[in-house]
N, CA, C, O and CB atoms as a CASP TS submission, in Angstrom:
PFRMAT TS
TARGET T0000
AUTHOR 0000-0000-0000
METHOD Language model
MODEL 1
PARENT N/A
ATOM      1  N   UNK     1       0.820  -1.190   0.000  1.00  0.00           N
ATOM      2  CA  UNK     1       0.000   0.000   0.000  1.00  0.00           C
ATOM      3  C   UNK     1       0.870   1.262   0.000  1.00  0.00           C
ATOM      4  O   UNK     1       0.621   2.261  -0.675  1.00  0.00           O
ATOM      5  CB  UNK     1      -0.936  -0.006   1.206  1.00  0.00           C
ATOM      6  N   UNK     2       1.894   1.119   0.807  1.00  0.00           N
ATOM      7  CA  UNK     2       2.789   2.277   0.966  1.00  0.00           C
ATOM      8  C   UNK     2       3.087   2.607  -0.987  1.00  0.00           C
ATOM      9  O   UNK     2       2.700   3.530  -1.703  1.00  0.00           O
ATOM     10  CB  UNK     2       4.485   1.710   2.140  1.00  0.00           C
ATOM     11  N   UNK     3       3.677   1.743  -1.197  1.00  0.00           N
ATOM     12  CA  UNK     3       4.139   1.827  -2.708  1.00  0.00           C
ATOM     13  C   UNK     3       3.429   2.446  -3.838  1.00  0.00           C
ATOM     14  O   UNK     3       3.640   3.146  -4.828  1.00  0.00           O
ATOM     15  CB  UNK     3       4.297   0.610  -3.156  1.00  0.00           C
ATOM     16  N   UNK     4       2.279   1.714  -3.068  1.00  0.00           N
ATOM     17  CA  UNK     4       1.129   2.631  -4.006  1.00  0.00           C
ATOM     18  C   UNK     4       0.620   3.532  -3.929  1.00  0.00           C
ATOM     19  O   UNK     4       0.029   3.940  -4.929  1.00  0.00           O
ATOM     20  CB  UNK     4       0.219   2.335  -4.247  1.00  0.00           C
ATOM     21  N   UNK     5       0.594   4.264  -2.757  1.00  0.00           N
ATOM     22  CA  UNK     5       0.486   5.597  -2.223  1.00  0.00           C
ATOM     23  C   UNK     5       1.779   6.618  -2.720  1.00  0.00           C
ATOM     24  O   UNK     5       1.505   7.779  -3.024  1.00  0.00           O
ATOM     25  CB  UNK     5       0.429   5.432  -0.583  1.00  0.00           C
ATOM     26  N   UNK     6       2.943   6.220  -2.777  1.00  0.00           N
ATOM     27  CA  UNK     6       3.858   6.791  -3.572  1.00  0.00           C
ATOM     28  C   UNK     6       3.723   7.239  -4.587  1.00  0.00           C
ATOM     29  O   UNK     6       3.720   8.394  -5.013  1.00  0.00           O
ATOM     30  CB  UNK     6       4.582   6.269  -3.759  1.00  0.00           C
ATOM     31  N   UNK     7       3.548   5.860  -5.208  1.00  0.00           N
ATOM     32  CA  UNK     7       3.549   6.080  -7.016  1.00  0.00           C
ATOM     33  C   UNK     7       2.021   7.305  -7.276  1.00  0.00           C
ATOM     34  O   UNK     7       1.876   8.240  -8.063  1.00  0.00           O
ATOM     35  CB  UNK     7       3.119   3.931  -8.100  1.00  0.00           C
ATOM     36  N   UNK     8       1.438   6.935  -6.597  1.00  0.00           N
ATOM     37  CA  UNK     8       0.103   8.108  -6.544  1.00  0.00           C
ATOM     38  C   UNK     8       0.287   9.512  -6.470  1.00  0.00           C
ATOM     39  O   UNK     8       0.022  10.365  -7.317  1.00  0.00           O
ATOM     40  CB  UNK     8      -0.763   7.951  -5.336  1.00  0.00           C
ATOM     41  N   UNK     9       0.853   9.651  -5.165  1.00  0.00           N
ATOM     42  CA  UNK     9       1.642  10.926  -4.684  1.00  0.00           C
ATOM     43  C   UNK     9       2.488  11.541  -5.963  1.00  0.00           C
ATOM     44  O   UNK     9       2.313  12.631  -6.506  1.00  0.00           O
ATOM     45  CB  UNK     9       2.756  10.493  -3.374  1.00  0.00           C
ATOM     46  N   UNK    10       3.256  10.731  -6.217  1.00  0.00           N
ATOM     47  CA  UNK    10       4.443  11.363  -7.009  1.00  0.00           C
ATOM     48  C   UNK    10       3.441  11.605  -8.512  1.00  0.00           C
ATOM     49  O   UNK    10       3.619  12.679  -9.088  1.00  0.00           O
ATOM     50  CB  UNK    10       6.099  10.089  -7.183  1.00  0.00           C
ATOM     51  N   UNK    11       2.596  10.794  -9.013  1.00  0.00           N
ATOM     52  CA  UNK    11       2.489  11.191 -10.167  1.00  0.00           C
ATOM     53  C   UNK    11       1.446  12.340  -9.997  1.00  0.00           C
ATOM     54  O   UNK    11       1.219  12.852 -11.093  1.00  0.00           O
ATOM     55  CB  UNK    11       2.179  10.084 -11.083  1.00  0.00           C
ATOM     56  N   UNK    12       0.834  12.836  -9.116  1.00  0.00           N
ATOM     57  CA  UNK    12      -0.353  13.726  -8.551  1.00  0.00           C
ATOM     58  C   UNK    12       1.286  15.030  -8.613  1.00  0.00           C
ATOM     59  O   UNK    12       1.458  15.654  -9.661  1.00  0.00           O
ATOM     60  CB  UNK    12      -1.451  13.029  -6.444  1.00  0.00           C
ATOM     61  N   UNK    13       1.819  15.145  -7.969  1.00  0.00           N
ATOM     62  CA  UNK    13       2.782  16.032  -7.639  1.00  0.00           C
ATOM     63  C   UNK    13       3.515  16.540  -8.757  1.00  0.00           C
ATOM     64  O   UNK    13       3.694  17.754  -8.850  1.00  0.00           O
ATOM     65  CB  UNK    13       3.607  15.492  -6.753  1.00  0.00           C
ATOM     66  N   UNK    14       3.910  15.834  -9.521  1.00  0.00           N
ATOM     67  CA  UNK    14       4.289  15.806 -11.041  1.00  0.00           C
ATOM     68  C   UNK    14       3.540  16.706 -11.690  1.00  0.00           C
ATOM     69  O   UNK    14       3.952  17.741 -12.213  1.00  0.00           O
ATOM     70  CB  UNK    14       4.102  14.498 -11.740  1.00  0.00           C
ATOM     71  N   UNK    15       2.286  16.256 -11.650  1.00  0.00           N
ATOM     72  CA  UNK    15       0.468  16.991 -12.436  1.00  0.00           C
ATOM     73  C   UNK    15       0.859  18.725 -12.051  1.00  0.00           C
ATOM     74  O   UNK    15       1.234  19.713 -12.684  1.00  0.00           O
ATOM     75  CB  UNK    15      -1.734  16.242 -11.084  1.00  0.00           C
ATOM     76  N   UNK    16       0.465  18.338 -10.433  1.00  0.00           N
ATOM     77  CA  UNK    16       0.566  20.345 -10.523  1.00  0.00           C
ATOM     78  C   UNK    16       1.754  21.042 -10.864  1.00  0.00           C
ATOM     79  O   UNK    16       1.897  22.095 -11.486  1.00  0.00           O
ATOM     80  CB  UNK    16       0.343  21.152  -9.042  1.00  0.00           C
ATOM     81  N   UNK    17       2.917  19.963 -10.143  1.00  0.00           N
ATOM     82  CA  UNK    17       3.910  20.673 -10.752  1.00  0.00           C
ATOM     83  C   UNK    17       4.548  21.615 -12.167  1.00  0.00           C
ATOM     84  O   UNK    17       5.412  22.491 -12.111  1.00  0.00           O
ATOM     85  CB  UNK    17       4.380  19.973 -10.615  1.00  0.00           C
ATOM     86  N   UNK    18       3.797  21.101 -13.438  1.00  0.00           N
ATOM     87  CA  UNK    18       3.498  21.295 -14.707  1.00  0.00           C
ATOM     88  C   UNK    18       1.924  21.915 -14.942  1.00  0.00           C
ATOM     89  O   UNK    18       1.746  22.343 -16.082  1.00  0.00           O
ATOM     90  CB  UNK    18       3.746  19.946 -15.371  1.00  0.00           C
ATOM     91  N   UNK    19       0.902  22.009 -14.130  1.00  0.00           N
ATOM     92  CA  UNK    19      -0.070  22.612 -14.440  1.00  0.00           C
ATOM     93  C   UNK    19       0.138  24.136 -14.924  1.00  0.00           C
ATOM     94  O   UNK    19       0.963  24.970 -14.548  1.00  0.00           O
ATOM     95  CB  UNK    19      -0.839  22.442 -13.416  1.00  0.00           C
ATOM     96  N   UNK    20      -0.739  24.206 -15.747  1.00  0.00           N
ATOM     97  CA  UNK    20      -0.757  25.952 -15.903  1.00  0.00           C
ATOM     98  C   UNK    20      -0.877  26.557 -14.979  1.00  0.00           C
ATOM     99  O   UNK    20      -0.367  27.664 -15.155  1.00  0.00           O
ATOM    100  CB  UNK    20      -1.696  26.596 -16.607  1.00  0.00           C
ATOM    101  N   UNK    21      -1.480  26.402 -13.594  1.00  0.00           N
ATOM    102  CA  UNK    21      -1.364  27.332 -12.706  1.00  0.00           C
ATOM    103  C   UNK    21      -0.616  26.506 -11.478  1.00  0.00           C
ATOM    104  O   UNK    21      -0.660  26.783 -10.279  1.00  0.00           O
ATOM    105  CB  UNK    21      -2.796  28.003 -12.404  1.00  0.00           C
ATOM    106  N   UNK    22       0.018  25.515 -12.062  1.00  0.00           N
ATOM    107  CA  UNK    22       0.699  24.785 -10.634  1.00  0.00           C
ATOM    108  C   UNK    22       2.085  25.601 -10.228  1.00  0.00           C
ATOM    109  O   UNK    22       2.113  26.820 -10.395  1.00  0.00           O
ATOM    110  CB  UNK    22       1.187  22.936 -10.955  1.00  0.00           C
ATOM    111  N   UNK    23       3.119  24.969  -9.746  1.00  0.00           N
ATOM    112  CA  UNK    23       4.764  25.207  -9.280  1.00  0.00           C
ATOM    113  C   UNK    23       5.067  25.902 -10.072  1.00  0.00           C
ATOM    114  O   UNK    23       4.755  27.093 -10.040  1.00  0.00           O
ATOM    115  CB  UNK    23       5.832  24.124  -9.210  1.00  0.00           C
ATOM    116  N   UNK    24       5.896  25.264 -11.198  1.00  0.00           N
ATOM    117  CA  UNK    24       6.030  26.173 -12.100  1.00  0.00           C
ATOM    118  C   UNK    24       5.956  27.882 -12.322  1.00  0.00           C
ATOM    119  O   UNK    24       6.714  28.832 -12.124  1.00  0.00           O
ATOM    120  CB  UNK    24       5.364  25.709 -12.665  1.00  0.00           C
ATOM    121  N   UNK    25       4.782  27.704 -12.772  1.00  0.00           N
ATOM    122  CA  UNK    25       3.938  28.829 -13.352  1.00  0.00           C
ATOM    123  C   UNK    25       3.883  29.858 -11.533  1.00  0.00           C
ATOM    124  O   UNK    25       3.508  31.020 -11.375  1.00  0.00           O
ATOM    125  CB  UNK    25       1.948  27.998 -14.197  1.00  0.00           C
ATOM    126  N   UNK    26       4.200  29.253 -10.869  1.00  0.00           N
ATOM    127  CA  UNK    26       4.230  30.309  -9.356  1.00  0.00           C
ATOM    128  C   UNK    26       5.392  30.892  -9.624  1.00  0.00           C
ATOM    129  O   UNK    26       5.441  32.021 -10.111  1.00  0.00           O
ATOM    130  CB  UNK    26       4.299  29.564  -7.647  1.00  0.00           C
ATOM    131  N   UNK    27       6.937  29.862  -9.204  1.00  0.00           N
ATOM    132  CA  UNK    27       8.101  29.954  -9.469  1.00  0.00           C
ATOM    133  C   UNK    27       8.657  31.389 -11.045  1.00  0.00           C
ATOM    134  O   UNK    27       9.286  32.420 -10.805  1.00  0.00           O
ATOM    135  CB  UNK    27       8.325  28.247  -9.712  1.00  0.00           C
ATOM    136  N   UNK    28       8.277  31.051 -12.156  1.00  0.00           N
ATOM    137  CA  UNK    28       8.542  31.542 -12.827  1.00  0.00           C
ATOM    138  C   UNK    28       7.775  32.732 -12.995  1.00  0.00           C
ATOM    139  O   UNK    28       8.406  33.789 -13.000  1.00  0.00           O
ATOM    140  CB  UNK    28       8.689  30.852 -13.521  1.00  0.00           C
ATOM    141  N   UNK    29       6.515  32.769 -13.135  1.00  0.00           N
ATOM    142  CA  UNK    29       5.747  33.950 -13.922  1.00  0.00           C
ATOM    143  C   UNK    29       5.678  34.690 -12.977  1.00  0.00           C
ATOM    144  O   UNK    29       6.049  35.853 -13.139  1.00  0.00           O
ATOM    145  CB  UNK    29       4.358  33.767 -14.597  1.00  0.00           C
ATOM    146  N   UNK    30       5.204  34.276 -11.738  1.00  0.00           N
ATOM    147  CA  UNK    30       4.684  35.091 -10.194  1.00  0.00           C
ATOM    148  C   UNK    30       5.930  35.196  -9.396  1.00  0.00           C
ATOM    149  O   UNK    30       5.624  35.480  -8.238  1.00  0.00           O
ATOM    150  CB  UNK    30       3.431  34.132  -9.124  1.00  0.00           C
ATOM    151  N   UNK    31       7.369  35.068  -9.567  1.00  0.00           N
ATOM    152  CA  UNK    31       8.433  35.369  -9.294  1.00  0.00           C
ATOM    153  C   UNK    31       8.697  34.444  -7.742  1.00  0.00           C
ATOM    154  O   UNK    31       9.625  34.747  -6.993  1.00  0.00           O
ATOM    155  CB  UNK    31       8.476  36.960  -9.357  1.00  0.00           C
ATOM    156  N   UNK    32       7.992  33.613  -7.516  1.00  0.00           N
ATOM    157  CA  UNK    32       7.735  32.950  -5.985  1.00  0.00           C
ATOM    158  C   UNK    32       7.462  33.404  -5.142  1.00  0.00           C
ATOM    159  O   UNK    32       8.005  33.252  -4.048  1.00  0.00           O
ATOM    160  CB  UNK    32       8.468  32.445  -5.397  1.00  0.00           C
ATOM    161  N   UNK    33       5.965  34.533  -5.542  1.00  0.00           N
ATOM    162  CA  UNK    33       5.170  35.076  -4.541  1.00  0.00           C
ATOM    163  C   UNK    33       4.842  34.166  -3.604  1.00  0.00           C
ATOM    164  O   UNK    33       4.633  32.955  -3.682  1.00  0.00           O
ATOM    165  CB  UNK    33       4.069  35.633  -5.004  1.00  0.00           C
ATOM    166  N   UNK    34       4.819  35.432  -2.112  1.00  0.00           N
ATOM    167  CA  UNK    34       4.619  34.752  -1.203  1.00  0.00           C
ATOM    168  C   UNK    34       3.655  33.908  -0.821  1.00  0.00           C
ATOM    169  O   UNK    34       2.556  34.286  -1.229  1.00  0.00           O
ATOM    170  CB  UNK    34       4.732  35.289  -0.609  1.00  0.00           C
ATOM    171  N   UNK    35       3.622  32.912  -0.199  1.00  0.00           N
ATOM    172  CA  UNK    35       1.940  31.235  -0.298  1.00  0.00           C
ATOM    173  C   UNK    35       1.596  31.879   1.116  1.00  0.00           C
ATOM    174  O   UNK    35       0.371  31.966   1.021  1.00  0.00           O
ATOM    175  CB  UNK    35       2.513  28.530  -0.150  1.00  0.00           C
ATOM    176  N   UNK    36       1.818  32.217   1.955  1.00  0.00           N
ATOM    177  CA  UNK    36       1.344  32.032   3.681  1.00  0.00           C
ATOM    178  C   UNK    36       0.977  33.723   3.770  1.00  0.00           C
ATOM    179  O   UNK    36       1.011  34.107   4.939  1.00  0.00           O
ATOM    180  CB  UNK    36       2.984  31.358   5.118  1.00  0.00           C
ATOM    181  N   UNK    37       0.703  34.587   2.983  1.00  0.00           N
ATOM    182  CA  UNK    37       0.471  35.418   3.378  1.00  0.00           C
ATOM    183  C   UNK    37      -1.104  35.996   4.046  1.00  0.00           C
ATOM    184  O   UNK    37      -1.315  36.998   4.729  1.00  0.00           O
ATOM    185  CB  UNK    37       0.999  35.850   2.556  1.00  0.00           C
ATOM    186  N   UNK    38      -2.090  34.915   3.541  1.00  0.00           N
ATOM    187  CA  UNK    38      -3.119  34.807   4.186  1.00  0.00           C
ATOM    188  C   UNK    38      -3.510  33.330   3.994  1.00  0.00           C
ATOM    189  O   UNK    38      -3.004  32.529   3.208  1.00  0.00           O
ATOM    190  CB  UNK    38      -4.060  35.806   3.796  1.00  0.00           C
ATOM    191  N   UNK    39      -4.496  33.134   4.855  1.00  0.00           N
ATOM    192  CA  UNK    39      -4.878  31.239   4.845  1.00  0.00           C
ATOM    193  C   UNK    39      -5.824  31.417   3.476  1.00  0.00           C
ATOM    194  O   UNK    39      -6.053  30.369   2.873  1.00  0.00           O
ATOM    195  CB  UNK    39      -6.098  30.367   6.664  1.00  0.00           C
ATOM    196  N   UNK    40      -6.285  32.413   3.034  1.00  0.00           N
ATOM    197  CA  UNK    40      -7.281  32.319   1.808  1.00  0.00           C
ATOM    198  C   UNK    40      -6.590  32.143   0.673  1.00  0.00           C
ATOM    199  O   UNK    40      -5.725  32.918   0.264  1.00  0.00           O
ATOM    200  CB  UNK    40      -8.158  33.513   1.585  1.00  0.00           C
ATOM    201  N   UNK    41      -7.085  30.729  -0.077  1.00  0.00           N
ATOM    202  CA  UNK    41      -5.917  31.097  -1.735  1.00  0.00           C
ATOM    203  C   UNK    41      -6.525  31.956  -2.772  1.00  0.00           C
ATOM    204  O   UNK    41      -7.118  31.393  -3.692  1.00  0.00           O
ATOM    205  CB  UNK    41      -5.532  29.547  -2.831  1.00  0.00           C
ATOM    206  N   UNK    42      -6.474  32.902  -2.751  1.00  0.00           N
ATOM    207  CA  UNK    42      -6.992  33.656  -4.040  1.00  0.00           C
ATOM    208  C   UNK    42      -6.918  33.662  -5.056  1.00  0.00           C
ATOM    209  O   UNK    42      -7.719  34.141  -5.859  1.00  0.00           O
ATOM    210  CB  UNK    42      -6.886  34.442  -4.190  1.00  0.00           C
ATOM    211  N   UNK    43      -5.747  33.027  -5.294  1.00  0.00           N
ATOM    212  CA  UNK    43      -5.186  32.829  -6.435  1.00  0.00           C
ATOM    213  C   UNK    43      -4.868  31.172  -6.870  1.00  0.00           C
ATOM    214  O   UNK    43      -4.540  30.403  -5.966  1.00  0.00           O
ATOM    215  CB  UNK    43      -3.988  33.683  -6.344  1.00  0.00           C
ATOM    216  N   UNK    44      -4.949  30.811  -7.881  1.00  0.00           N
ATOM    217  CA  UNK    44      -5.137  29.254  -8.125  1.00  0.00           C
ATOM    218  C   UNK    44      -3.387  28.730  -7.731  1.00  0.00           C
ATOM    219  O   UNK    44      -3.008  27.892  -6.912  1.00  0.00           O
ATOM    220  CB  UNK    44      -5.757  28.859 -10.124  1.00  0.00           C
ATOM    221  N   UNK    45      -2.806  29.363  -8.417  1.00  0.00           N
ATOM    222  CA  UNK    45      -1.184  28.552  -8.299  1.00  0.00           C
ATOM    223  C   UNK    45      -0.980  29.032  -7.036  1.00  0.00           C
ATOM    224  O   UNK    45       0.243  28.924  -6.952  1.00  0.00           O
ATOM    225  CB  UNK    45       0.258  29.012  -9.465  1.00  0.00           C
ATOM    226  N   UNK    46      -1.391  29.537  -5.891  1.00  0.00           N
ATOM    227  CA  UNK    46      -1.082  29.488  -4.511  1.00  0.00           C
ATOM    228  C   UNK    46      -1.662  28.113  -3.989  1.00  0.00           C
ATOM    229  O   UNK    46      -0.943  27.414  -3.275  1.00  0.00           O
ATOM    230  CB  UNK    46      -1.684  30.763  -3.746  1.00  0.00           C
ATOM    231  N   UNK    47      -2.617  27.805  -4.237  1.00  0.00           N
ATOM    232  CA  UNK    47      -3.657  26.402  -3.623  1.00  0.00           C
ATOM    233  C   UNK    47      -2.417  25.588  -4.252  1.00  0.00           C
ATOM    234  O   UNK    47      -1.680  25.224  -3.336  1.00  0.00           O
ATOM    235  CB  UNK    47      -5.724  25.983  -4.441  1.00  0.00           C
ATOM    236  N   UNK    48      -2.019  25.247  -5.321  1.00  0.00           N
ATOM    237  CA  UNK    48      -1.533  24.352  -6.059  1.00  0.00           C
ATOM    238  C   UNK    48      -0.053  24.078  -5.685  1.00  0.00           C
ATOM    239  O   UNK    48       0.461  22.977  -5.886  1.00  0.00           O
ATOM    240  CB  UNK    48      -1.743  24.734  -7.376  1.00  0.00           C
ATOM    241  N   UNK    49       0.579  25.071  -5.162  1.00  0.00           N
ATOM    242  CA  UNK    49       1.709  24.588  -4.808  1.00  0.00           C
ATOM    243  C   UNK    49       2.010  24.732  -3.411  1.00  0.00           C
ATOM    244  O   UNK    49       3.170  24.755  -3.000  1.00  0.00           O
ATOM    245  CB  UNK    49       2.612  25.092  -5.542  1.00  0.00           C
ATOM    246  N   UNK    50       0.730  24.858  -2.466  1.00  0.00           N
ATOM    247  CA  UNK    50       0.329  24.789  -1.214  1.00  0.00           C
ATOM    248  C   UNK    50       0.357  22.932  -1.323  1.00  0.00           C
ATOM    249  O   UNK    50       1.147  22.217  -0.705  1.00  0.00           O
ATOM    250  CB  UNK    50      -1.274  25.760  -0.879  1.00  0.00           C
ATOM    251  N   UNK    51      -0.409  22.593  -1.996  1.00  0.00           N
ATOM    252  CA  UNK    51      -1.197  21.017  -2.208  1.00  0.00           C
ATOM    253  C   UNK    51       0.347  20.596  -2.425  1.00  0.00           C
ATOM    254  O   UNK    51       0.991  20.029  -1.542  1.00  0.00           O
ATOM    255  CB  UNK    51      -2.626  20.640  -3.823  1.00  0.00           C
ATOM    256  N   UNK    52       0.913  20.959  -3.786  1.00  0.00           N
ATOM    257  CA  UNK    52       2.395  20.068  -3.797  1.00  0.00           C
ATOM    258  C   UNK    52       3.350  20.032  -2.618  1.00  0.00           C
ATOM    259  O   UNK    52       4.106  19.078  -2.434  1.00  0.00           O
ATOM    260  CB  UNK    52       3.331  20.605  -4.905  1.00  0.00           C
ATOM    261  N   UNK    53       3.298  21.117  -1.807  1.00  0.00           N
ATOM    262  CA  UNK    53       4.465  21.375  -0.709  1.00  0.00           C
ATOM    263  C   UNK    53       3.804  19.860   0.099  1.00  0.00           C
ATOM    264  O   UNK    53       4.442  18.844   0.376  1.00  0.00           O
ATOM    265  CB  UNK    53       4.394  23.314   0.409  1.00  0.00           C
ATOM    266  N   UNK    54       2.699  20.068   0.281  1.00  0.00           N
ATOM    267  CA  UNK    54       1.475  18.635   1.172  1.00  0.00           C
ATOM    268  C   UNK    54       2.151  17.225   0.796  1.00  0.00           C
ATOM    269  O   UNK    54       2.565  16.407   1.617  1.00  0.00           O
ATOM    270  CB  UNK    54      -0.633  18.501   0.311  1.00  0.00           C
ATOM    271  N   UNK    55       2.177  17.127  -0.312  1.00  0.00           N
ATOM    272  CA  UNK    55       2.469  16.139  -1.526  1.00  0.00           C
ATOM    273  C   UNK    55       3.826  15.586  -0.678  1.00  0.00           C
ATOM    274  O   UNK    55       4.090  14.628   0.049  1.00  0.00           O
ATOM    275  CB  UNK    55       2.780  16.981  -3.362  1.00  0.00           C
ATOM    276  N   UNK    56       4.425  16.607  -1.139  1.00  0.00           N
ATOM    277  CA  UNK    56       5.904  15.937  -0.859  1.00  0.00           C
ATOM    278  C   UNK    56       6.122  15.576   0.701  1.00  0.00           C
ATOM    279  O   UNK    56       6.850  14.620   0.969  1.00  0.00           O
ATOM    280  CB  UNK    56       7.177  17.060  -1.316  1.00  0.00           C
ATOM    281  N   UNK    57       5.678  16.111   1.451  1.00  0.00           N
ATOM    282  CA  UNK    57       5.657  16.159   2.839  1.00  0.00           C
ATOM    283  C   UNK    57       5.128  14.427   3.065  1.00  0.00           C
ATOM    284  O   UNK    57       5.796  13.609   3.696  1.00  0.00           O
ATOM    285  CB  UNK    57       4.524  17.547   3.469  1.00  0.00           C
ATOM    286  N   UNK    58       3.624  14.087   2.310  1.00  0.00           N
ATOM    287  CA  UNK    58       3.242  12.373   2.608  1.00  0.00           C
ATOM    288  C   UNK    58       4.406  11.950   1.648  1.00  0.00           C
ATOM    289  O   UNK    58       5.126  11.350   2.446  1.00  0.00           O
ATOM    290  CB  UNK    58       1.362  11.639   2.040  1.00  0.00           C
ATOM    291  N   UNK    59       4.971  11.892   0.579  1.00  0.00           N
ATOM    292  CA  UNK    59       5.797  11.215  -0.058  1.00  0.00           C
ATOM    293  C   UNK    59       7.010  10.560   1.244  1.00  0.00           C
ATOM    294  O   UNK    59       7.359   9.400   1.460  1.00  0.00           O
ATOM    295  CB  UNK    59       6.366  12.261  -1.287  1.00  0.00           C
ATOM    296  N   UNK    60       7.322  11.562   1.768  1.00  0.00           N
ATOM    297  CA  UNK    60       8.456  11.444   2.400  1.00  0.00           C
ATOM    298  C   UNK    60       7.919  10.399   3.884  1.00  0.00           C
ATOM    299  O   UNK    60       8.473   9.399   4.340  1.00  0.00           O
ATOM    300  CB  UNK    60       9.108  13.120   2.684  1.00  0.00           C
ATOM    301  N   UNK    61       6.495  11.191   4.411  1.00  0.00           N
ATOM    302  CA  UNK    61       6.306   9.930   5.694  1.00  0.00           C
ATOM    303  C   UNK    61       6.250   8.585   4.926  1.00  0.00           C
ATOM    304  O   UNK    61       6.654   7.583   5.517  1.00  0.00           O
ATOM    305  CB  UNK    61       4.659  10.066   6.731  1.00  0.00           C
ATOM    306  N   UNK    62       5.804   8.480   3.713  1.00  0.00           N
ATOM    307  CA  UNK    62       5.726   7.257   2.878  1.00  0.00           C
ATOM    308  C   UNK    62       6.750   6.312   2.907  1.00  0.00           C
ATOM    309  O   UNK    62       6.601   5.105   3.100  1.00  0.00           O
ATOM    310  CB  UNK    62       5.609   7.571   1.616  1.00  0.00           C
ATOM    311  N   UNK    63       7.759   6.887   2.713  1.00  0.00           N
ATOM    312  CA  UNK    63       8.981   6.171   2.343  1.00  0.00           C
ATOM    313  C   UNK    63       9.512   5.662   3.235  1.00  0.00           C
ATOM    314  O   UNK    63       9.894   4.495   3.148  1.00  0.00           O
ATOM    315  CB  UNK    63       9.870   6.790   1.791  1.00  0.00           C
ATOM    316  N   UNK    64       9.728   6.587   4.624  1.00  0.00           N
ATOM    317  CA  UNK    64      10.032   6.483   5.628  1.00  0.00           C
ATOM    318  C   UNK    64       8.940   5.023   6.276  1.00  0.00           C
ATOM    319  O   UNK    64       9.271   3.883   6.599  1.00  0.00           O
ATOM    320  CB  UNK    64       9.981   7.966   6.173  1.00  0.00           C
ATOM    321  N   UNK    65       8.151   5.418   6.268  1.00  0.00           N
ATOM    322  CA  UNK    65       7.281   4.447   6.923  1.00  0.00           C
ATOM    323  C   UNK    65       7.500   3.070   5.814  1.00  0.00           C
ATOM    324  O   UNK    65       7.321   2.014   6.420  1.00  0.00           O
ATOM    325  CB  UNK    65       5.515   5.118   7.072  1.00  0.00           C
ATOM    326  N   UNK    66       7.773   2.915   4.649  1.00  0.00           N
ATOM    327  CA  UNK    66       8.081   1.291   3.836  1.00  0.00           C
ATOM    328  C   UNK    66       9.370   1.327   4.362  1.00  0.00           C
ATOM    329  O   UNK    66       9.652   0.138   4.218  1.00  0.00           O
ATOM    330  CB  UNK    66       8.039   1.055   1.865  1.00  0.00           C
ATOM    331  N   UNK    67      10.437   1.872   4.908  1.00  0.00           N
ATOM    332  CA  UNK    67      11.921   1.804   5.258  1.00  0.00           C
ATOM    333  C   UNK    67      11.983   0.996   6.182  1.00  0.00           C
ATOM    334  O   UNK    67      12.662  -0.026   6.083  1.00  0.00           O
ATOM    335  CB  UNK    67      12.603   2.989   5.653  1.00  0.00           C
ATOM    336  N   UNK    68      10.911   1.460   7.840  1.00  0.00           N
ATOM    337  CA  UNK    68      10.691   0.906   8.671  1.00  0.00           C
ATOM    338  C   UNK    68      10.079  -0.248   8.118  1.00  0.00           C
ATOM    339  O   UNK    68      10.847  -0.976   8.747  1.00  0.00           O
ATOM    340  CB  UNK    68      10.160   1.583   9.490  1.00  0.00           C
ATOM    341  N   UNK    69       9.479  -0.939   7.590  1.00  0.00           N
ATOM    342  CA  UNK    69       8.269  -2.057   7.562  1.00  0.00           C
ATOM    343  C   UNK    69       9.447  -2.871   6.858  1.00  0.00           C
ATOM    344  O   UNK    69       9.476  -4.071   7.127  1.00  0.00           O
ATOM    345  CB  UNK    69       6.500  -1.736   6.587  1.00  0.00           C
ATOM    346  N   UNK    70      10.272  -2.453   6.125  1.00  0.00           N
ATOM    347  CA  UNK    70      11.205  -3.309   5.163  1.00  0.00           C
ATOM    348  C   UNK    70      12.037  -4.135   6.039  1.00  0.00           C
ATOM    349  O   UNK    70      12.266  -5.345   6.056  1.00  0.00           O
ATOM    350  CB  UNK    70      12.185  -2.405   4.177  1.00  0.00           C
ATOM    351  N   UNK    71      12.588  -2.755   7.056  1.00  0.00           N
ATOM    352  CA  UNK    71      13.697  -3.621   7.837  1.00  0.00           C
ATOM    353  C   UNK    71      13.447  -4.467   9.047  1.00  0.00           C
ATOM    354  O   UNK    71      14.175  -5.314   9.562  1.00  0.00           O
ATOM    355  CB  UNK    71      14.688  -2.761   8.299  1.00  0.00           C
ATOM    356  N   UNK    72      11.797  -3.888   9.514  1.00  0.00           N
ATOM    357  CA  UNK    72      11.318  -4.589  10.246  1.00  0.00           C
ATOM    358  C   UNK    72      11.454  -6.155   9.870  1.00  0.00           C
ATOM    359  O   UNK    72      12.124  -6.934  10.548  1.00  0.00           O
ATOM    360  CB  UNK    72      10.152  -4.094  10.374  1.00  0.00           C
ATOM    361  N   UNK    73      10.795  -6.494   8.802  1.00  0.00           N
ATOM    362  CA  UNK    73      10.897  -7.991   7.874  1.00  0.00           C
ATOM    363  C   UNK    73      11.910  -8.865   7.960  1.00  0.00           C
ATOM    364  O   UNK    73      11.810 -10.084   8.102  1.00  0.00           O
ATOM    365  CB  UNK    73      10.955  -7.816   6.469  1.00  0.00           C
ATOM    366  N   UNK    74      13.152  -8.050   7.847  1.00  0.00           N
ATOM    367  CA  UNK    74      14.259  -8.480   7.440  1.00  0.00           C
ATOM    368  C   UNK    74      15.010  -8.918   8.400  1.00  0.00           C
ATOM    369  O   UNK    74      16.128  -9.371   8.152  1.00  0.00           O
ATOM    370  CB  UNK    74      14.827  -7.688   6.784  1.00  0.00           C
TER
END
């Protein structure tokens, strides 16, 4: 399940990352305006690379947590 929650994660993360209003398009066009300046997203590529920062954050308990279960096994 972990694995598959990965491969999910990562290809979801990938998506906004390349969306027209995902990472990207924050990074470059919007110069890496600030995300936390209010809890409201007003703007679409703020939600979107709010959600990816999320993304990577379960990717990582993910891995961590199949690391443990692996060596647990072993």
């Amino acid at each position: 399940m972990n694995l598959a929650g990965i491969i999910f994660c990562v290809s979801y993360a990938g998506y906004l990352f390349v969306q027209k209003d995902g990472v990207q398009a924050w990074a470059t066009e919007h110069k890496a305006e600030n995300l936390v300046q209010t809890m409201k997203a007003t703007k679409p590529w703020i939600e979107n690379t709010r959600e990816f920062g999320g993304l990577l954050i379960v990717i990582l308990v993910m891995i961590g947590n199949l690391w443990v279960v692996r060596r647990k096994v072993t």
